[in-house]
SEKEBA-323159 format. One line per field, with one value per residue (C-alpha): x, z, y; chain. Coordinates in Angstrom, 1 decimal, padded with zeros to 4 digits. Layout:
<atoms>
c1: (X; ...)
c3: (Z; ...)
c2: (Y; ...)
unit: (A; ...)
</atoms>
This chain:
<atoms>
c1: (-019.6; -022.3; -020.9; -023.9; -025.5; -026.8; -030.3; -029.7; -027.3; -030.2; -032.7; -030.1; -029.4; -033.6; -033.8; -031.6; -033.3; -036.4; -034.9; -032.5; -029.5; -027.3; -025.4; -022.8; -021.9; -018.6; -017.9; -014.8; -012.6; -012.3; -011.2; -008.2; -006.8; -007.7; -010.8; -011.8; -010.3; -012.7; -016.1; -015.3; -014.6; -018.1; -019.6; -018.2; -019.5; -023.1; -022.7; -021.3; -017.9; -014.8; -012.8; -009.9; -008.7; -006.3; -003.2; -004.0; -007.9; -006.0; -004.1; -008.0; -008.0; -007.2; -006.2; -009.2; -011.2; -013.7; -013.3; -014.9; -016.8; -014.4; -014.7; -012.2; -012.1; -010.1; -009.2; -007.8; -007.7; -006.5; -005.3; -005.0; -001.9; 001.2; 000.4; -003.4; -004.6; -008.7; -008.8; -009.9; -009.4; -012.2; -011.7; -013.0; -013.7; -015.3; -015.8; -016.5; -018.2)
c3: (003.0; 004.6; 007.5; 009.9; 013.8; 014.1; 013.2; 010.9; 009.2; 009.6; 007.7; 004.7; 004.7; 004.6; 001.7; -000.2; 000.4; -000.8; -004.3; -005.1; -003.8; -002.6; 000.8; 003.2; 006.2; 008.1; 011.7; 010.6; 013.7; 012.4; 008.4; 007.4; 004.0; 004.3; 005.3; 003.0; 000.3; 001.1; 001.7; -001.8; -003.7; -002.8; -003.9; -006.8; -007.1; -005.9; -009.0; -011.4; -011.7; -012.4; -009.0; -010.5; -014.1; -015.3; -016.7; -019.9; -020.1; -021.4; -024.4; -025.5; -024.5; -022.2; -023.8; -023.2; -021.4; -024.1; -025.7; -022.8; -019.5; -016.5; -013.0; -011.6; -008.2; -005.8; -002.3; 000.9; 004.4; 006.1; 009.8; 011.7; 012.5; 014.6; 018.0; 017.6; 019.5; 019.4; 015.3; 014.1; 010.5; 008.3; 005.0; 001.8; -001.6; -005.0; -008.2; -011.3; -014.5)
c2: (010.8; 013.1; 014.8; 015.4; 013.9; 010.6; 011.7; 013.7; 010.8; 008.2; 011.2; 011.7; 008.2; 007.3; 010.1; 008.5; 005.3; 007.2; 008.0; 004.2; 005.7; 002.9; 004.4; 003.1; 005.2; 004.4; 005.2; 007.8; 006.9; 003.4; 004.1; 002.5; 002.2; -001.7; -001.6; 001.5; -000.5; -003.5; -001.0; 000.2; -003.0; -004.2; -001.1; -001.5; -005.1; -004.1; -001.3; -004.6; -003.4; -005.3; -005.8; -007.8; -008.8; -011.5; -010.2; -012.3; -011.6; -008.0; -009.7; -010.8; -014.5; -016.8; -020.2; -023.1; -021.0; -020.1; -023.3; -025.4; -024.9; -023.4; -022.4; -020.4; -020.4; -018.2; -018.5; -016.5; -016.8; -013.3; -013.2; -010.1; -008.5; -010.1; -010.2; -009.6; -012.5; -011.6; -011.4; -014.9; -015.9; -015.8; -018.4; -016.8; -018.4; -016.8; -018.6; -017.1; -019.4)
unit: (A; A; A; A; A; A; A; A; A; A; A; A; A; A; A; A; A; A; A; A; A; A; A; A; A; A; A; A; A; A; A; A; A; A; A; A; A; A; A; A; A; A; A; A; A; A; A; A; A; A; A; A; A; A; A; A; A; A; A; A; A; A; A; A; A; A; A; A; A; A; A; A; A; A; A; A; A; A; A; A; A; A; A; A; A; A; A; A; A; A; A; A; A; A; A; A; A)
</atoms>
């Protein structure tokens, strides 16, 4: 992360812009492991990367799944933290073909 003023972050920032640089600034009083964790696992995705693997994809294949046509589908809904009354859940699902 660039350390730098708020123009001068919005000028880096635009230069990088300039030349396909993909960026993503975070206000550094608010990183936490969670939420750095979740900043860096869609930069990974916008990059194509693998953010989870089966266990079994590992051991080369997972039974019927090549064989026929399969969505998998995955599913969370995360609340905040006990006693964090202003934090409403927010349902997730991803699918993969």
């Amino acid at each position: 992360m660039h350390d730098c003023g708020k123009e001068e972050c919005w000028a880096y920032t635009k230069r990088c812009i300039q030349v396909n640089v993909n960026t993503h600034f975070i206000a550094p009083m608010r990183v936490k492991d969670p939420c750095l964790t979740n900043v860096l696992l869609k930069i990974n995705a916008k990059f194509g990367g693998p953010n989870s693997q089966l266990q079994i994809e590992s051991i080369l294949v997972i039974p019927i799944i090549p064989r026929v046509a399969t969505v998998i589908l995955g599913m969370g809904v995360p609340y905040g933290s006990p006693g964090q009354f202003d934090v409403h859940p927010i349902a997730v699902v991803s699918s993969s073909l």
